[in-house]
N, C-alpha and C positions, 0 to 999 in steps of 0.2 A: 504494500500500500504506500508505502513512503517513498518506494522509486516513482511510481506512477505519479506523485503527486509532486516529486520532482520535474519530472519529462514534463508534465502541466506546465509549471511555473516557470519552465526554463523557454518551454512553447510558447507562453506567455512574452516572456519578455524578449524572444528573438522577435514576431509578430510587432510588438511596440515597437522598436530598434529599427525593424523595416521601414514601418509606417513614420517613423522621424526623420530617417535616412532620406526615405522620398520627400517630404516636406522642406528638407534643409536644400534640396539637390532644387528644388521650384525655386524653392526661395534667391537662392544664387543665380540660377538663370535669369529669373524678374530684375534681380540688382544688374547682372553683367548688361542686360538687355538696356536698361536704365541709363548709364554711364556710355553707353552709344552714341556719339557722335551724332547718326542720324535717325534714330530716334527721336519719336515727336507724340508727346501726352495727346494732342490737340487730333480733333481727327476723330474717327469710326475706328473703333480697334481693330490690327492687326487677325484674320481668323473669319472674322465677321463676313457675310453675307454683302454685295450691294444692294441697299433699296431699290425698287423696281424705278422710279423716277431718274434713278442713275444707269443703274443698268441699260435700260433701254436707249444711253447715247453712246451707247457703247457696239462699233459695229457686228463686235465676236463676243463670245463670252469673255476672252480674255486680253488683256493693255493694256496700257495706261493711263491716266487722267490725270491733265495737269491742270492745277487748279491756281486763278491767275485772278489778280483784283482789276479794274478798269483804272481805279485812280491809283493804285498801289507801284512808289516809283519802283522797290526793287527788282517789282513786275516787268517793267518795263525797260529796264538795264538785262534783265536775267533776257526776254524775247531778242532783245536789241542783238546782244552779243553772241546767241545760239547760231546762228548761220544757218548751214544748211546742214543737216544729218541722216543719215542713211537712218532708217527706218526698219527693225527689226520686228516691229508687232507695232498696233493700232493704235496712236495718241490722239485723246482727244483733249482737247483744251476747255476748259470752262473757265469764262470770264465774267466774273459776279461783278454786277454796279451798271453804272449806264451805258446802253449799247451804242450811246454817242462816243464818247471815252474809250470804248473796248475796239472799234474800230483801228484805229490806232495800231495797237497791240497785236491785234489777228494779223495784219498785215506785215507784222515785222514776224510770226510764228515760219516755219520752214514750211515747203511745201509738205502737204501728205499729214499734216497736221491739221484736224480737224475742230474748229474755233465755234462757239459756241456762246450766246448771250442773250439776255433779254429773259424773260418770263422762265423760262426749262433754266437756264444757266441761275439764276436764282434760290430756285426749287431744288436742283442738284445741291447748289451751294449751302444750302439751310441742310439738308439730306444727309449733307457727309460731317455733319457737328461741325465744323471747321473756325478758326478766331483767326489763325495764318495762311495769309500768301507767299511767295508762294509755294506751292503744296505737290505732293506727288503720291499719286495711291497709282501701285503694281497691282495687276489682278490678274489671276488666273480663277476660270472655271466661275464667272461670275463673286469671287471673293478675294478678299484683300488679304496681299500673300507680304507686303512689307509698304511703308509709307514712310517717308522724309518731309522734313522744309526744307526749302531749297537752297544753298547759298551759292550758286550762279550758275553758268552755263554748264561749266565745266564738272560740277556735281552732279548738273542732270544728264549730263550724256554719258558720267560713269553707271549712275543707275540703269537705266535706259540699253545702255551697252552698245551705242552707239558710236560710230568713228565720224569724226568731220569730214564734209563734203566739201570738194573744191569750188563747184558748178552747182549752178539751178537755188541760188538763193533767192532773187527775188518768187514773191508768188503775186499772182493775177490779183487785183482789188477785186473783181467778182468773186473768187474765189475765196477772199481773204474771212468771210465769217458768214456763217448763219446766223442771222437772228431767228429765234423759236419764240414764238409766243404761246403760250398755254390759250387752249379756245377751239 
């Protein structure tokens, strides 16, 4: 009786040991995650689903959405300075604020870059929790597989995994945005 009730208690406490181990092992990955560079509180968690109102400007399940203010200057240095980029999967751009203002901006995005504002660019932008421009949600499979702020060109075309282009920078003013109006 008294082995058995050892093997218990010793069951017992390997069972607890595990269940700490695993807690301790989350808990350091949340902190390593934290202490990330790009890493951003702000945003729709990591994991998470896209709302359908996002989703749907999205032209595959999976790309990425870059998320751009109309009046936001470092918005508009980060477009300025991107050039043109080989395109490895679907960016679409959403620019929250006035679609007088966002003009602008779409025009300086690379070609193949699809610009988005007005009514729908709003709704996304409320959608995705967001306080910072500008923004970058990775998606695969309709869910968000990593997200950053941006700090210039050259951060988002290591995400991206994109190389600079020599040729084909300018894009067409028709081209340059959709306005979407919800209606």
């Amino acid at each position: 009786m008294t082995t058995t009730l050892v093997i218990v208690v010793m069951s017992a406490w390997l069972g607890a040991l595990s269940v700490l181990a695993a807690v301790v092992v989350r808990q350091v990955a949340l902190l390593s995650k934290l202490v990330d560079p790009d890493y951003s509180l702000d945003g729709l968690t990591v994991g998470r689903r896209l709302p359908q109102q996002v989703a749907s400007l999205l032209p595959d399940s999976s790309g990425a959405i870059l998320v751009l203010g109309a009046s936001c200057a470092p918005c508009r240095e980060l477009a300025q300075n991107l050039g043109a980029i080989d395109l490895e999967q679907a960016v679409v751009a959403i620019i929250e604020g006035d679609p007088v203002h966002a003009m602008p901006l779409a025009e300086a995005l690379p070609v193949g870059v699809r610009a988005i504002a007005g009514e729908k660019a709003d709704a996304a932008y409320s959608a995705l929790d967001l306080q910072t421009t500008p923004f970058l949600f990775l998606i695969e499979r309709r869910q968000i597989v990593d997200k950053a702020v941006l700090r210039g060109a050259d951060h988002l075309r290591s995400l991206l995994g994109a190389a600079p282009r020599t040729v084909g920078t300018a894009r067409p003013l028709t081209q340059a945005l959709e306005v979407q109006n919800a209606g």
